[in-house]
Wavefront OBJ file of the C-alpha trace (Angstrom):
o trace
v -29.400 -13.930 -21.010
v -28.039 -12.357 -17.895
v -29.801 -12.529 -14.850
v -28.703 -10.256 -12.025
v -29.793 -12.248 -8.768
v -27.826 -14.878 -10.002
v -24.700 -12.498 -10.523
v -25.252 -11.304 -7.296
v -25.741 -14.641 -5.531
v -22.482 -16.107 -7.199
v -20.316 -12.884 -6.639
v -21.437 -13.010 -2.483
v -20.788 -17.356 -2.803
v -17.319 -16.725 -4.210
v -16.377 -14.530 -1.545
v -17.295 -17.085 1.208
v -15.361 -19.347 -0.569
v -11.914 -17.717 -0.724
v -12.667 -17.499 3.345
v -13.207 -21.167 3.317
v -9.910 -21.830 1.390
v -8.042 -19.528 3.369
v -8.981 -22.191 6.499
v -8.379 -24.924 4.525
v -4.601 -23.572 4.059
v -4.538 -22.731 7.322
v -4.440 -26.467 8.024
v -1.160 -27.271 7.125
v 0.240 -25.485 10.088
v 0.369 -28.267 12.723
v 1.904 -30.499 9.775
v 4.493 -28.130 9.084
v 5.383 -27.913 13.157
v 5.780 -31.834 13.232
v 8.120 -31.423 10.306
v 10.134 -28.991 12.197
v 9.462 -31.404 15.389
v 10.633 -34.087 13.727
v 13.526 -32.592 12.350
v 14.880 -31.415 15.913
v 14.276 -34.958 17.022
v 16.536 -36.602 14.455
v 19.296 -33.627 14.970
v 19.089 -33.988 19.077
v 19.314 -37.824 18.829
v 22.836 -37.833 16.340
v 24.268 -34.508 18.420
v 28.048 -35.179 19.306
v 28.175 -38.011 17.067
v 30.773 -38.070 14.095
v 29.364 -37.456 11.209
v 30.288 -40.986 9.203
v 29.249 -41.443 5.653
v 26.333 -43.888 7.008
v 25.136 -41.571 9.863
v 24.390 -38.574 7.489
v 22.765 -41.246 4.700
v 20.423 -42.423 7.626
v 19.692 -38.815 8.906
v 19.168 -37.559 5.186
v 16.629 -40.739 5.103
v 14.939 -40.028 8.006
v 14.366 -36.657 7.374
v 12.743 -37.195 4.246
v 10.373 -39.639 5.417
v 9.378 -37.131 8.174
v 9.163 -34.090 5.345
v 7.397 -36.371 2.988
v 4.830 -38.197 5.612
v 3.457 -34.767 6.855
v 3.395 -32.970 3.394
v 1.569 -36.067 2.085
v -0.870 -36.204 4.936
v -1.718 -32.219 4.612
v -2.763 -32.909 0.965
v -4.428 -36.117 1.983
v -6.929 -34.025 4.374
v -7.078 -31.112 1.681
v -8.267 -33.869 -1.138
v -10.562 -35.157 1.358
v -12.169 -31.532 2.855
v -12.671 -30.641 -1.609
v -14.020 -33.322 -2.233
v -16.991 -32.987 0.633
v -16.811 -28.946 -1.098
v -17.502 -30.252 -4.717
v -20.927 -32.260 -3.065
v -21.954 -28.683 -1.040
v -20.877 -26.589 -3.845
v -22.772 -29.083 -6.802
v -26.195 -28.524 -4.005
v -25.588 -24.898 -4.096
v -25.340 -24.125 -7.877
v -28.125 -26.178 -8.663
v -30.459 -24.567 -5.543
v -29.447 -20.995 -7.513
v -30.514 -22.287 -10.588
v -33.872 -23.628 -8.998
v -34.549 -20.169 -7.238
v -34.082 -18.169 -10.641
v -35.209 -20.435 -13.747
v -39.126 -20.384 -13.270
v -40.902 -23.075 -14.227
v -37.996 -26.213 -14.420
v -36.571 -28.497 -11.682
v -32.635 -28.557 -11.924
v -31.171 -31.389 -11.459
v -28.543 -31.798 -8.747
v -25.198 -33.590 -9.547
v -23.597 -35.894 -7.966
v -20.458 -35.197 -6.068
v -18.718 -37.701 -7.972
v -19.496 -36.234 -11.216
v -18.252 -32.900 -9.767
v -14.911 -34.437 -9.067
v -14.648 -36.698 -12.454
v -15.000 -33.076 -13.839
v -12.270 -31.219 -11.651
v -9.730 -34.264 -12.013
v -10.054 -34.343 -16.312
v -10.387 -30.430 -16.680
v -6.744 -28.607 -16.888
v -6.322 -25.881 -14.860
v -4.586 -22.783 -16.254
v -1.697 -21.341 -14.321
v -0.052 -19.180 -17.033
v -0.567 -17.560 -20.387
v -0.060 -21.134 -21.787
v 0.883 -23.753 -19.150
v -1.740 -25.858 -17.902
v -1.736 -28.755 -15.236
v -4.106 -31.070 -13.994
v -5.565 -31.258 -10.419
v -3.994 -34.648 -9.804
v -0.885 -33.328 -10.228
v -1.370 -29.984 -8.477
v -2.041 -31.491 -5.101
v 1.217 -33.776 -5.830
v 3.023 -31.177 -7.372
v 2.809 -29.405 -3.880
v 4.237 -32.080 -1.453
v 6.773 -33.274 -3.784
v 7.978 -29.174 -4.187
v 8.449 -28.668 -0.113
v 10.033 -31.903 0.424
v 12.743 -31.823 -2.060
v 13.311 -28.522 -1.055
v 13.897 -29.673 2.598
v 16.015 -32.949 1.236
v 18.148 -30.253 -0.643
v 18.598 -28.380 1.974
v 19.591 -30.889 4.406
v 22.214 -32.072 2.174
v 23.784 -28.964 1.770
v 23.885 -28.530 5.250
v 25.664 -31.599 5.360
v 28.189 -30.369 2.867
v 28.815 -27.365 3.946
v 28.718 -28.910 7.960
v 32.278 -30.408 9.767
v 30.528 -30.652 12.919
v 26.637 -32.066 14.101
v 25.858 -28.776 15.734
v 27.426 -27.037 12.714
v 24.880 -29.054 10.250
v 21.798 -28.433 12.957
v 22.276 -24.688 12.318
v 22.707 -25.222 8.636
v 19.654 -26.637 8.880
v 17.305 -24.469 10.988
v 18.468 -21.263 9.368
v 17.658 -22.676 5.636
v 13.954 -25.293 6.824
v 12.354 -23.344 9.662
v 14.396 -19.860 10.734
v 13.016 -16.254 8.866
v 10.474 -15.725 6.273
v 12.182 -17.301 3.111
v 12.545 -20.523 4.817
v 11.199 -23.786 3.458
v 8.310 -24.226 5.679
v 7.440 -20.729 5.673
v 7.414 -20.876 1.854
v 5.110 -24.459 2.294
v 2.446 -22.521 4.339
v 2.417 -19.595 1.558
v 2.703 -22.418 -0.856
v -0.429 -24.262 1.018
v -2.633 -20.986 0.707
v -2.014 -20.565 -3.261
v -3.016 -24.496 -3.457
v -6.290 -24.051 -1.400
v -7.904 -20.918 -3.293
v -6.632 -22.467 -6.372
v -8.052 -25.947 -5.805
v -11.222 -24.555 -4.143
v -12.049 -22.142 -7.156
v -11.182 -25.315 -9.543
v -13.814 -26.990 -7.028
v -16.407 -24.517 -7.559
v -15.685 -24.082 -11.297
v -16.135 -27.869 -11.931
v -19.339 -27.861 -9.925
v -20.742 -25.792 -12.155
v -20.059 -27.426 -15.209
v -21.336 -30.382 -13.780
v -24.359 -28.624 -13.519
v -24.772 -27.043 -16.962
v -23.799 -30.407 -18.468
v -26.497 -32.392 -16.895
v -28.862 -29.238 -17.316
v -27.748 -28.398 -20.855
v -31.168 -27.501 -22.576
v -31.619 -24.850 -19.903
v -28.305 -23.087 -19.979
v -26.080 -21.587 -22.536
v -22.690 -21.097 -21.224
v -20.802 -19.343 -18.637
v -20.359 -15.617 -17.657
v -17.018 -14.896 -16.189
v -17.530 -12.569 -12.465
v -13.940 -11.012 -11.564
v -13.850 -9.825 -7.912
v -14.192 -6.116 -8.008
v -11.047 -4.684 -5.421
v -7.942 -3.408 -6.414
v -5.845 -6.714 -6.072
v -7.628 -8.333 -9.099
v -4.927 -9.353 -11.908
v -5.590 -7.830 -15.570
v -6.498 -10.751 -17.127
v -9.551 -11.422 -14.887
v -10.470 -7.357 -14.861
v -10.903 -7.379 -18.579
v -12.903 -10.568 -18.522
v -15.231 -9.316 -15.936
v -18.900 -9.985 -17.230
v -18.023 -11.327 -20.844
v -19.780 -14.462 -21.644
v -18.763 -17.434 -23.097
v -20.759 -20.344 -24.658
v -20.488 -23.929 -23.901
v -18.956 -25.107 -27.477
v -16.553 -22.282 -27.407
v -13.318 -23.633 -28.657
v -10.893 -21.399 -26.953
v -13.216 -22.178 -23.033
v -10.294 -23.721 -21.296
v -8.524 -20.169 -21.877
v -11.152 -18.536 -19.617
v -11.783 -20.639 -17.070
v -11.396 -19.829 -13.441
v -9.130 -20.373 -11.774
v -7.068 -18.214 -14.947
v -4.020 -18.087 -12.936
v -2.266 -19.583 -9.300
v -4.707 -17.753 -6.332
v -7.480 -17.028 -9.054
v -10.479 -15.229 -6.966
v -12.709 -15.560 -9.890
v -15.864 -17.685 -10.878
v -18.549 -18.877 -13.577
v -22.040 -18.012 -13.231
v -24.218 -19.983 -15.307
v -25.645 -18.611 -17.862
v -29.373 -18.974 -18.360
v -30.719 -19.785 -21.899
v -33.089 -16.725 -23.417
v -35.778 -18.986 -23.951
v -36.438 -19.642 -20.398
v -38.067 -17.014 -17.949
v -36.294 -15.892 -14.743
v -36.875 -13.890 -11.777
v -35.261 -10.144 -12.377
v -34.928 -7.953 -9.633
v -32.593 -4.843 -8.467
v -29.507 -6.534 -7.043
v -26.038 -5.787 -5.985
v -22.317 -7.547 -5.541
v -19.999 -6.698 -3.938
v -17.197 -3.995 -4.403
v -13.946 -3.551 -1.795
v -11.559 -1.041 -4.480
v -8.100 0.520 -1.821
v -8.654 4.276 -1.635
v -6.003 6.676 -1.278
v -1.983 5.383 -0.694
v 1.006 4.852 -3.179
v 1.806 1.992 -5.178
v 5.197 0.433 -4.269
v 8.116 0.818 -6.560
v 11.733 0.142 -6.504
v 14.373 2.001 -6.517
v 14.421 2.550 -10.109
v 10.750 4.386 -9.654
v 9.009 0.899 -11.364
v 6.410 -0.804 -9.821
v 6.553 -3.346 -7.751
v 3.258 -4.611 -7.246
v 0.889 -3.670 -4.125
v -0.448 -0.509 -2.411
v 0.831 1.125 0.852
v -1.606 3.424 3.329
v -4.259 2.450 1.045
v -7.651 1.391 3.124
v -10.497 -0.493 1.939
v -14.018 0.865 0.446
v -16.779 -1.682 0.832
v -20.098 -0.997 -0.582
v -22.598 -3.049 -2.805
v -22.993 -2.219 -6.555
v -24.929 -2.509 -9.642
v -24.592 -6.507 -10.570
v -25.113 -4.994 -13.934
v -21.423 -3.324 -14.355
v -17.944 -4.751 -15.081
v -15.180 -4.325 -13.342
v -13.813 -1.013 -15.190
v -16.845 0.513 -14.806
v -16.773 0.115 -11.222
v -13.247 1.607 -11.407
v -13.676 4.434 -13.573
v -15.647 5.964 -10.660
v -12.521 6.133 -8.560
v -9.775 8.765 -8.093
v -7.811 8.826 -10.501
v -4.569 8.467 -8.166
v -6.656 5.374 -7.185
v -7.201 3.923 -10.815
v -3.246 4.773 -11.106
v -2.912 2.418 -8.313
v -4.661 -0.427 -9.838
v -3.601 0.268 -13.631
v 0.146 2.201 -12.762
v 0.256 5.590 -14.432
v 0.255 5.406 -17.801
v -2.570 3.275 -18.460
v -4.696 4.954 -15.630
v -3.927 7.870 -17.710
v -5.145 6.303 -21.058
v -7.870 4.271 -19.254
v -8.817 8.548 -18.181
v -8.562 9.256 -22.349
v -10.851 6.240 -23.741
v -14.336 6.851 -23.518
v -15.165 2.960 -23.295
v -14.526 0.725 -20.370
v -15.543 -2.163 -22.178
v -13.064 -0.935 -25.198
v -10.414 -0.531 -23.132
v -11.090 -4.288 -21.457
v -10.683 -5.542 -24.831
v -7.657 -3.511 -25.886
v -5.489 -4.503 -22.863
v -5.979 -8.479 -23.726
v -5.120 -10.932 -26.266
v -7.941 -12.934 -27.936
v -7.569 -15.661 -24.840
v -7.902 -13.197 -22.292
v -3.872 -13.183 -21.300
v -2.590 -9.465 -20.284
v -0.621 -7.399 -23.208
v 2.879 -5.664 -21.924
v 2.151 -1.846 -22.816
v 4.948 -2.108 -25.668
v 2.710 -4.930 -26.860
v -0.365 -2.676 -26.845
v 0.880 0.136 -28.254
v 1.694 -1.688 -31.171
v -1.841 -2.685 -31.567
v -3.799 -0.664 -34.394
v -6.490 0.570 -32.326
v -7.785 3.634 -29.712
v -5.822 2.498 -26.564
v -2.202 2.187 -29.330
v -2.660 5.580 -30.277
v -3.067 7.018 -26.746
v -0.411 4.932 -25.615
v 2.179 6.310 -28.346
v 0.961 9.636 -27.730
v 1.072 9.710 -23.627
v 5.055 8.645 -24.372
l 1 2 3 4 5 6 7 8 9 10 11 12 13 14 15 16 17 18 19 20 21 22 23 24 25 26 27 28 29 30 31 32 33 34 35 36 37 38 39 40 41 42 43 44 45 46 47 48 49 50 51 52 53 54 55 56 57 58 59 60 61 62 63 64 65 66 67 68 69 70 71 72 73 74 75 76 77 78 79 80 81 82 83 84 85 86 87 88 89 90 91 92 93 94 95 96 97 98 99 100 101 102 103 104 105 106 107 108 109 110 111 112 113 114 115 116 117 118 119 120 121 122 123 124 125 126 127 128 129 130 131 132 133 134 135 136 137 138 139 140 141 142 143 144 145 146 147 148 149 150 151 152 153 154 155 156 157 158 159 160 161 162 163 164 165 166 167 168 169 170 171 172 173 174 175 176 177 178 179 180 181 182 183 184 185 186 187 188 189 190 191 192 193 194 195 196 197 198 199 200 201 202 203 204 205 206 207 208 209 210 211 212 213 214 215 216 217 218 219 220 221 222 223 224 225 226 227 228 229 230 231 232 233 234 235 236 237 238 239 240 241 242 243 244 245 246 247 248 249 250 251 252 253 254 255 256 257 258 259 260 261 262 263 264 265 266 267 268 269 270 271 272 273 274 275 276 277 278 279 280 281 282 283 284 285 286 287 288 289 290 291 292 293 294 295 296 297 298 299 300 301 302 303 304 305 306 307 308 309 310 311 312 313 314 315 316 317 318 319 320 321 322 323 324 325 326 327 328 329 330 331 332 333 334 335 336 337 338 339 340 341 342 343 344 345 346 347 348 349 350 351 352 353 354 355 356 357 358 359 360 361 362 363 364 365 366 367 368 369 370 371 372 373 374 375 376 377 378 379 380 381 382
């Protein structure tokens, strides 16, 4: 059964932990300036030598150790700072639980347990792709430091002088916004909110697995603003049970920088405290979506500003929406499906249209060759 303080509680939690992974990928900063530290070193030390076969091998060497120690050490720290999350976060769920579910003592898992769960539980970062949390956290080092290694060989083939192969190098590792270690600190943000909401997500099934008489399965919370991704606004508030086969399709995080969570769901035969409550809602009013020169989207909003305000726990996500402008919904949806989301009198019919059965996002050709309400609006808008 749902139970709206616990809605509410999760939806406010989630939020403080997206601010929490944002510090955690923060972090990686002062590695990423002794890369770049490092780097300079080597380059200073070999400038006006010639540029013999050995003295580029050794300088290649170098600066992969230097890439690969500080990359490795960032996701050291990060492992560490999740895994004292997962024993917080495994507290927290089961103190919810214990505030809500009158009448039972829930038992707290152990942080262990919470990480035995995150490390064997696949973690979805496409419509099909999966990878594991091991390889996630190695996945990132071993991406930014054979970057740099390619880079720095390049710059040694396309180099005839040291000073010539130190500029190769700083424009391509460290110089402008597409540079390696600019694309590592992006790179380090999309690990943390990932790996944190994998945290959180894993915490909870700890939970529910060494509570499972008093809860029934999971009920999926999107974040209610206008960044949220389609798959995650048509899942908003549908619930799935514990033996479902298709689970690991649903889980947050449901894609790379997933801001969604699970909120346990309590079992009807147990009693639990109801009461009015809200979550949170922060839709972009007003502004234009971004397109290119073609006139297609792009992804994003310009001038738009932000609308805070608490709602019903009780709603989903297109609910919420369908109150906006419709120049706002446009902005969310782009304007043909903001104007058939305008046509269908169902948000919860139009969640379900714009989905496969696992919860992946159609294409709008794919939709409108569905056989149902949205198809024929579709075909008829165009």
């Amino acid at each position: 059964m749902q139970n709206d303080k616990i809605t509410a509680l999760y939806s406010q939690h989630q939020a403080g932990v997206m601010r929490l992974a944002a510090t955690e990928g923060k972090k990686v900063v002062p590695y990423l300036d002794a890369i770049e530290a490092g780097i300079q070193a080597i380059l200073k030390r070999n400038r006006g030598k010639p540029l013999t076969a050995k003295r580029q091998a050794d300088m290649i060497e170098a600066i992969n150790a230097v890439s690969r120690e500080n990359l490795q050490a960032y996701v050291k720290e990060f492992k560490a700072d999740n895994r004292v999350f997962a024993e917080y976060e495994a507290q927290f769920t089961a103190g919810i639980a214990n505030k809500v579910v009158e009448g039972v003592a829930v038992s707290v898992p152990v942080a262990s347990s919470v990480v035995a769960v995150a490390v064997a539980t696949p973690i979805k970062v496409g419509e099909k792709t999966f990878t594991t949390y091991s390889k996630m956290l190695s996945g990132y080092w071993r991406k930014y430091a054979d970057e740099i290694d390619g880079n720095v060989r390049a710059a040694f083939m396309d180099g005839t002088s040291s000073a010539e192969v130190a500029n190769n190098i700083a424009a391509s590792i460290w110089d402008g916004k597409s540079s390696t270690l600019e694309k590592a600190k992006r790179g380090a943000r999309t690990l943390t909110n990932t790996g944190m909401t994998h945290m959180a997500t894993s915490a909870r099934e700890a939970m529910i697995e060494d509570n499972d008489d008093l809860f029934m399965g999971y009920r999926f919370i999107a974040t209610l603003d206008s960044l949220t991704s389609a798959t995650c606004r048509s899942g908003d508030q549908q619930v799935y049970k514990r033996d479902d086969p298709n689970l690991s399709s649903f889980r947050p995080p449901r894609h790379p920088n997933c801001r969604s969570s699970w909120v346990p769901e309590v079992d009807g035969r147990y009693k639990t405290d109801l009461g009015d409550t809200k979550r949170a809602s922060s839709f972009s009013a007003g502004g234009e979506y971004n397109t290119d020169a073609d006139g297609k989207r792009t992804g994003g909003v310009s001038g738009a500003r932000r609308d805070p305000k608490p709602v019903s726990s009780k709603q989903t996500y297109y609910e919420q929406m369908g109150k906006l402008k419709a120049a706002d919904q446009d902005n969310i949806l782009g304007p043909t499906l903001g104007k058939a989301f305008r046509k269908m009198k169902s948000p919860d019919e139009f969640a379900k249209a714009t989905v496969d059965t696992l919860g992946n996002p159609l294409t709008i050709a794919e939709m409108k060759a569905k056989d149902d309400k949205l198809a024929d609006i579709l075909n008829a808008i165009n």
